[in-house]
MARLO-708922 format. One record per residue: residue in three letters; residue number from 1; z, x, y of N, C-alpha, C, O in turn. Coordinates in steps of 0.001 Angstrom, whole numbers, plus 500000, padded with zeros to 6 digits. Atoms other than C-alpha are relative to their C-alpha. Layout:
<sites>
SITE   aa    i     nzz     nxx     nyy    cazz    caxx    cayy     czz     cxx     cyy     ozz     oxx     oyy
SITE  ALA  NUM       Z       X       Y       Z       X       Y       Z       X       Y       Z       X       Y
...
</sites>
This chain:
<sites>
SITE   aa    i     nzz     nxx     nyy    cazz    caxx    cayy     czz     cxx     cyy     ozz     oxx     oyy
SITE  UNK    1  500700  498866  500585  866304  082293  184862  501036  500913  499377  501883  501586  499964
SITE  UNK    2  499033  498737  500440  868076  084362  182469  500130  501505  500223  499183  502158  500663
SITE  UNK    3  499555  498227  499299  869619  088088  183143  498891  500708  499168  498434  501669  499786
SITE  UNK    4  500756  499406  500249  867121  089173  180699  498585  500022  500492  497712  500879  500356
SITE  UNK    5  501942  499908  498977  863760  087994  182890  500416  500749  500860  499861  501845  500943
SITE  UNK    6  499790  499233  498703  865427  089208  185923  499935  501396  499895  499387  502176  500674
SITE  UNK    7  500405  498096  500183  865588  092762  184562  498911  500354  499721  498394  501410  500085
SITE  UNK    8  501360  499252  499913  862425  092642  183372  499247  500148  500786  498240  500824  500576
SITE  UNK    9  500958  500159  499210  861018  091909  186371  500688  500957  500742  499959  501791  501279
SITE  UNK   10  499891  498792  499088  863193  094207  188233  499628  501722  499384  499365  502710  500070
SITE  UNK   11  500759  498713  500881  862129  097141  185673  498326  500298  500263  497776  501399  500239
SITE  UNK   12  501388  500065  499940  858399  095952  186272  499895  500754  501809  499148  501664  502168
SITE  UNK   13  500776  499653  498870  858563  096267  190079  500609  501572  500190  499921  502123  501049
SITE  UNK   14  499405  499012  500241  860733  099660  189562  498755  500629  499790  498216  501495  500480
SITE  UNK   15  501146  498722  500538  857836  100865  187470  498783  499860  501110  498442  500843  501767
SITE  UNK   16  500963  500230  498627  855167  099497  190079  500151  500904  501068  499199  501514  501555
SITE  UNK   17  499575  499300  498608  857050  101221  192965  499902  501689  499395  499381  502422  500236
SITE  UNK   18  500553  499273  500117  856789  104323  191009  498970  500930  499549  498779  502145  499602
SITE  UNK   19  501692  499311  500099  853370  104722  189910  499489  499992  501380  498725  500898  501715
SITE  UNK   20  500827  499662  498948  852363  104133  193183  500714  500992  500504  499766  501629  500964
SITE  UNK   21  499187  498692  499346  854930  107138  194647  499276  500873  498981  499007  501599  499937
SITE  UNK   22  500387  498834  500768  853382  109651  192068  498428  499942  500126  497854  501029  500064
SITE  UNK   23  500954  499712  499490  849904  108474  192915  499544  500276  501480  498430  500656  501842
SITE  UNK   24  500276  499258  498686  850373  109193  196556  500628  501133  499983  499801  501797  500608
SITE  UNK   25  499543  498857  500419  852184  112098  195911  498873  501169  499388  498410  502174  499928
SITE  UNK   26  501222  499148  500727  849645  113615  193408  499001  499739  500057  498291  500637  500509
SITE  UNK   27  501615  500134  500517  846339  111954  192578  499668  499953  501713  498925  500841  502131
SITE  UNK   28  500643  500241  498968  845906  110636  196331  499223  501501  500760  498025  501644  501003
SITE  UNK   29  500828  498943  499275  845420  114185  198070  499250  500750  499224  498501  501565  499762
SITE  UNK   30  501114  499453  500903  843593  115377  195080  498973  499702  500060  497989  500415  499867
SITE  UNK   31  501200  500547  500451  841409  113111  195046  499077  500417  501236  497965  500941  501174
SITE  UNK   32  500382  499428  498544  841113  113606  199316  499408  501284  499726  498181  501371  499696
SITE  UNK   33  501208  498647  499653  840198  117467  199142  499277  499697  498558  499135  500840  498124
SITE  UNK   34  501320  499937  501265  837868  116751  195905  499082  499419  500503  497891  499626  500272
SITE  UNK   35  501251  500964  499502  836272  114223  197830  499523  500658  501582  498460  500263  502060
SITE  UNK   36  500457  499196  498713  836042  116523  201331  499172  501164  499127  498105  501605  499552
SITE  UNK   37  501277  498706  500480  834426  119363  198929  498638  499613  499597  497644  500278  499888
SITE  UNK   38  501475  500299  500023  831562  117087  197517  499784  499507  500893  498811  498763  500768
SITE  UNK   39  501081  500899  498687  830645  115699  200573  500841  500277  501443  501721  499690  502073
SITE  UNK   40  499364  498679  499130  831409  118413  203021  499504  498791  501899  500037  498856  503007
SITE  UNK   41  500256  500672  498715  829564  115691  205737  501370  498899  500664  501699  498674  501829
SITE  UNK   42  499073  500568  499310  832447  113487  205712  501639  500513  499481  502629  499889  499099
SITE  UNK   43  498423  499752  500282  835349  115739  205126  500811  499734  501505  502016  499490  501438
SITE  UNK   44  499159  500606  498842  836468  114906  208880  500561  498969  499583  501675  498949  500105
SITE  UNK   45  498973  500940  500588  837875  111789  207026  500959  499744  499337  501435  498667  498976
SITE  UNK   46  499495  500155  501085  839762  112859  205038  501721  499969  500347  502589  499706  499513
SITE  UNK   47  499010  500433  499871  842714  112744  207002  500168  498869  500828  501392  498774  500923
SITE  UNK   48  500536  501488  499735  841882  109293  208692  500568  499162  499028  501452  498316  499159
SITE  UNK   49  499843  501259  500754  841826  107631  205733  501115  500451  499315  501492  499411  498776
SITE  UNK   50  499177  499311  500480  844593  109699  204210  501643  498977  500634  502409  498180  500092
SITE  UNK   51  499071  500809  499365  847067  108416  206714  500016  498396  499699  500877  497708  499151
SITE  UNK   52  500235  501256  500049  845410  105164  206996  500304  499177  498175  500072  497976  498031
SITE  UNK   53  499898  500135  501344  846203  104857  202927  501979  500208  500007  502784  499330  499698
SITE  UNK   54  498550  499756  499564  849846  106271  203674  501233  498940  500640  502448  498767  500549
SITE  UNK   55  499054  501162  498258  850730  103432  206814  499789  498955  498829  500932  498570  498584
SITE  UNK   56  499796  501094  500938  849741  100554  203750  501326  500017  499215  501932  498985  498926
SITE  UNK   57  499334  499605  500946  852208  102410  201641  501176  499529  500615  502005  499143  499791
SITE  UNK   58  498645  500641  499720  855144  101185  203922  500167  498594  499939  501302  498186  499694
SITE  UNK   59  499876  501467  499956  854588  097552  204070  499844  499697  498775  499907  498476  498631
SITE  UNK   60  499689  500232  501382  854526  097706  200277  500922  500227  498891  501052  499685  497794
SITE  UNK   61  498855  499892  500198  857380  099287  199745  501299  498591  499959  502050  497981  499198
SITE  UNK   62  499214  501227  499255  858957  096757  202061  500189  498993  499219  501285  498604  498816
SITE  UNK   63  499811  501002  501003  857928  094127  199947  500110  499893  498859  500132  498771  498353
SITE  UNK   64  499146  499516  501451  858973  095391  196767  501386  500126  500376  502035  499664  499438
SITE  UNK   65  498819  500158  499871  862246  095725  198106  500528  498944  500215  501691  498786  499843
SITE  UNK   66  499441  501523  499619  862561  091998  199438  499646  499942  498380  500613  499805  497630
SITE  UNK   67  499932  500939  501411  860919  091098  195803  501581  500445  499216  502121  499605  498496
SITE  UNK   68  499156  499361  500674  863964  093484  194552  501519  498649  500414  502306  498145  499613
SITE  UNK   69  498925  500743  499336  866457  091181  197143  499931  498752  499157  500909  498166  498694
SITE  UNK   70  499874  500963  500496  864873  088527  195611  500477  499646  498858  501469  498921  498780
SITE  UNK   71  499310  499834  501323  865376  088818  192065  501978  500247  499863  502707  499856  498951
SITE  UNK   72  498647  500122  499951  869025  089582  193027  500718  498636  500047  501774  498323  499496
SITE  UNK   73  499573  501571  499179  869514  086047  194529  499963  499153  498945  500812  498280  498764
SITE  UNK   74  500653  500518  501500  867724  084916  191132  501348  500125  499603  502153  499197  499685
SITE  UNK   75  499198  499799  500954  870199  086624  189256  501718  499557  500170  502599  499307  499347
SITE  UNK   76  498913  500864  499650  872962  085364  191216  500332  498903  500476  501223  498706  501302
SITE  UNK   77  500006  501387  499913  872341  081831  191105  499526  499635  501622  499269  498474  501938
SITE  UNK   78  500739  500501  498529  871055  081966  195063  498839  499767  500038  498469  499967  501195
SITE  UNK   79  501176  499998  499879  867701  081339  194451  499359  499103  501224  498559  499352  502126
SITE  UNK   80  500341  500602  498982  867559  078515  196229  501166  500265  501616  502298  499783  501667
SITE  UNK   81  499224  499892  499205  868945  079641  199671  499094  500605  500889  497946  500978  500645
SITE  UNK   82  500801  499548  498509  867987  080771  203310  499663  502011  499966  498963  502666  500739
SITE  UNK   83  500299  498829  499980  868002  084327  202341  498623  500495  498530  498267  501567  498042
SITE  UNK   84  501177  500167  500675  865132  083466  200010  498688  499852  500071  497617  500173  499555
SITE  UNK   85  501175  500470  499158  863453  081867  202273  499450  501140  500961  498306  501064  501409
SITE  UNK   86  500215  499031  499009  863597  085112  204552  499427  501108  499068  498603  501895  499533
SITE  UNK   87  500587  498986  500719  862797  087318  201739  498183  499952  499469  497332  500819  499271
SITE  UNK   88  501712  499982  500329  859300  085665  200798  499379  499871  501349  498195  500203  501289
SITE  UNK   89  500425  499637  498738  858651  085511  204694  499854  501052  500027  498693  501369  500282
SITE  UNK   90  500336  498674  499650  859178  089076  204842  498681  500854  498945  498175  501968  499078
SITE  UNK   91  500343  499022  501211  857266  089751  201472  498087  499303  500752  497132  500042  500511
SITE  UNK   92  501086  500467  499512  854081  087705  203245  499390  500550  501058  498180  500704  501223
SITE  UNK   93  500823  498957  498921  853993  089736  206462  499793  500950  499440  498751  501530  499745
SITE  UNK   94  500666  498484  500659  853796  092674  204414  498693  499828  499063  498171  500858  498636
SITE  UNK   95  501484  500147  500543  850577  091381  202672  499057  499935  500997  498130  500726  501171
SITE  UNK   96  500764  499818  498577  849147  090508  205750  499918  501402  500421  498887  502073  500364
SITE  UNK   97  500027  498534  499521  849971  093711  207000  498931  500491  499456  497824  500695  499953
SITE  UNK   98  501362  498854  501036  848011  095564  204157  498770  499413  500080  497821  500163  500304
SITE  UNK   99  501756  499972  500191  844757  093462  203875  499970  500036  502064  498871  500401  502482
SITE  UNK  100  500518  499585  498605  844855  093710  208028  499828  501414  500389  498956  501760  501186
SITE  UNK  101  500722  498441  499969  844954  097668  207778  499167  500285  498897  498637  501381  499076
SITE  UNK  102  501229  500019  500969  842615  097510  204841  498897  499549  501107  498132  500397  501568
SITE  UNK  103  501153  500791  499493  840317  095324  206741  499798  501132  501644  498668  501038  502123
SITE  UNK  104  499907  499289  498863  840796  097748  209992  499348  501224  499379  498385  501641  500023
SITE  UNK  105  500404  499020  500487  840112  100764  207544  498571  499804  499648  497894  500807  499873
SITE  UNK  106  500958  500272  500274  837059  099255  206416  498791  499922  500922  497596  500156  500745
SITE  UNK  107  501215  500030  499177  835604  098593  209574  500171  501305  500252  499148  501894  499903
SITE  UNK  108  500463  498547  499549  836155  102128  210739  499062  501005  499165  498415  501896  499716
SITE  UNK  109  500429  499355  500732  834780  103525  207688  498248  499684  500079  497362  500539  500065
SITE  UNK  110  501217  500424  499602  831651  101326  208248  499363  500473  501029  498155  500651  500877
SITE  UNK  111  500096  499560  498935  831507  102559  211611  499359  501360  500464  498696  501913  501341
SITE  UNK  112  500314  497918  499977  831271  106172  210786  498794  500100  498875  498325  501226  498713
SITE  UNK  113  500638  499849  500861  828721  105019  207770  500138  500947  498524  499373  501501  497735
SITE  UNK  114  499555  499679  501113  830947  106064  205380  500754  498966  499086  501675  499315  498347
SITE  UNK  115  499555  501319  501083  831705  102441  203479  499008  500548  498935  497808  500321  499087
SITE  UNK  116  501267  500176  501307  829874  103499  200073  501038  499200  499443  502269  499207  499435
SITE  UNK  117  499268  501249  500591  830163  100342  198185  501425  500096  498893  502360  499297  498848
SITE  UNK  118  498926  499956  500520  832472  101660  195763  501241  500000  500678  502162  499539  500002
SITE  UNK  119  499005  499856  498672  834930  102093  198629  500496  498552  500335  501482  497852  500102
SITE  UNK  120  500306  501792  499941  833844  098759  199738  501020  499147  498977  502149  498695  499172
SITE  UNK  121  499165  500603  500856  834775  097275  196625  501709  499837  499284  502360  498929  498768
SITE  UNK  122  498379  499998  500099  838328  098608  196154  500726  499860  501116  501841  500202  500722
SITE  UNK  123  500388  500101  498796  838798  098023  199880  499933  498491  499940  501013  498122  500399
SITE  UNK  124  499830  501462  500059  838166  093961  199421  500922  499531  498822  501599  498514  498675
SITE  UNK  125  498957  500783  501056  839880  093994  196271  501471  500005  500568  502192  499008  500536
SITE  UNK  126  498937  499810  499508  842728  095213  197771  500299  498809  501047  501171  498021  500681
SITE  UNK  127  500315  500597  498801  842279  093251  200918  500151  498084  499384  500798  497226  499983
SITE  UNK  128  500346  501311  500992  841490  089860  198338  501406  499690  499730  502133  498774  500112
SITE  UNK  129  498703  500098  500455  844421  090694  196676  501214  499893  500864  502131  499302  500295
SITE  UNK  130  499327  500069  499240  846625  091001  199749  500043  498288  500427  501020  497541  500388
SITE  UNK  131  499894  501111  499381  845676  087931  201115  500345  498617  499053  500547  497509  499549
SITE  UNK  132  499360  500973  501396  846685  085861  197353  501146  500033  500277  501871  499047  500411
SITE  UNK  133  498444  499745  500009  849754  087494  197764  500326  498675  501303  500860  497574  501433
SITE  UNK  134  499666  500480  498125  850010  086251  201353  500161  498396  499201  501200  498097  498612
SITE  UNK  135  500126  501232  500337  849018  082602  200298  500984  499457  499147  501642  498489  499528
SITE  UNK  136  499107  500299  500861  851130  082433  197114  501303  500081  500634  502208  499337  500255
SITE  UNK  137  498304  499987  499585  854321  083468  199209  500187  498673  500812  500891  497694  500563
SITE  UNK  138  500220  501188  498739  853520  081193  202237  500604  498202  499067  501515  497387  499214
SITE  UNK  139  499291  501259  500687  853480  078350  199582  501395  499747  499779  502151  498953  500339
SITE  UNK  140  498423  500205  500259  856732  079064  197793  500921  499995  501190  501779  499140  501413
SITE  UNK  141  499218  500822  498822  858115  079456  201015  500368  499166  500588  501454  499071  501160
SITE  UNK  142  500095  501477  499555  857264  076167  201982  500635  498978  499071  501137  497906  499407
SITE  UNK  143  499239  500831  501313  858552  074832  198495  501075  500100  500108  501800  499106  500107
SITE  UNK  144  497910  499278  499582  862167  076846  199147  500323  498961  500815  501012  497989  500503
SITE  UNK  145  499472  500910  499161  862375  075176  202125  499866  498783  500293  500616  498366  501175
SITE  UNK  146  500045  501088  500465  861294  071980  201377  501271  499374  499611  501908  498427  500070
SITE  UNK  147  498811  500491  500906  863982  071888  198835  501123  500236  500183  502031  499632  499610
SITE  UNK  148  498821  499365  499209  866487  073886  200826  500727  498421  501001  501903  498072  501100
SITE  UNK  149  499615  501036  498839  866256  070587  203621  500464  498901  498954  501452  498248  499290
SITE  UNK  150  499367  501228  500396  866664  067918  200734  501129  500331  499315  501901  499461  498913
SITE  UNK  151  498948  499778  500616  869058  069836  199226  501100  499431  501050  502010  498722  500622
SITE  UNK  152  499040  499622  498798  871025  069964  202857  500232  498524  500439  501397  498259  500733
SITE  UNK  153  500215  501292  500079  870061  066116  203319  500753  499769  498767  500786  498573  499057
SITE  UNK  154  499316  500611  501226  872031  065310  199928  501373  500253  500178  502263  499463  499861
SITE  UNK  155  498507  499520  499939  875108  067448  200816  500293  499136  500923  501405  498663  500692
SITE  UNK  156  499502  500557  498921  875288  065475  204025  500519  498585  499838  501471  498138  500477
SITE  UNK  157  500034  500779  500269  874718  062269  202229  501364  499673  499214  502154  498780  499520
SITE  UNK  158  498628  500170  500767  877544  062437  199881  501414  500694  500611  502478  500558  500008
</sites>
């Protein structure tokens, strides 16, 4: 992969990592007390889900920073290597992570009869989307190391 994909992709998750810091920063608690003033019945939630929106925000970090490790490894010819293999491991529990506190947020919200479907729906997407992630890493992981063992099988051979 040439130095020019690798930057773009490390520019992409750069910009990724900070739209989401400026929407928890700004839009998120805006949106919280806008949404505790029209609907004064469930402003007790609003720091519930506040947090519970916050605690996702670390395990996505996380794995923007392994994708960051990764792309390094890219760029320095390690791609294929054991610290590759540890980086899309780590980038998979952190999907898990998120659609399992998504899916935890969801039931509580149900609970209290405050799932309105729109909620719902960004809430599984998220949750959907977590668990692609999850799947897609799991694979390549399994491909890395696949190719990591015949690689290690060839060195031995010769």
């Amino acid at each position: 992969m040439g130095r020019g994909t690798t930057l773009f992709l490390r520019i992409a998750v750069f910009l990724i990592g900070m739209t989401v810091l400026v929407l928890c920063i700004f839009w998120l608690p805006w949106m919280a007390d806008t949404t505790a003033e029209g609907f004064p019945a469930f402003a007790y939630l609003k720091y519930p889900v506040l947090i519970g929106v916050y605690t996702t925000v670390i395990p996505f970090y996380f794995a923007l920073y392994q994708a960051l490790k990764l792309l390094n490894y890219v760029g320095r010819s390690q791609a294929f290597s054991e610290l590759s293999v540890e980086a899309l491991k780590w980038i998979k529990y952190c999907a898990v992570t998120i659609s399992l506190l998504y899916a935890a947020g969801s039931i509580y919200l149900f609970s209290q009869n405050a799932l309105h479907p729109g909620i719902a729906l960004i809430g599984f997407a998220v949750i959907f989307t977590s668990i692609v992630i999850a799947v897609f890493t799991a694979v390549l992981q399994k491909l890395l190391k696949s190719a990591l063992d015949i690689k290690w099988e060839n060195d031995l051979t010769v």
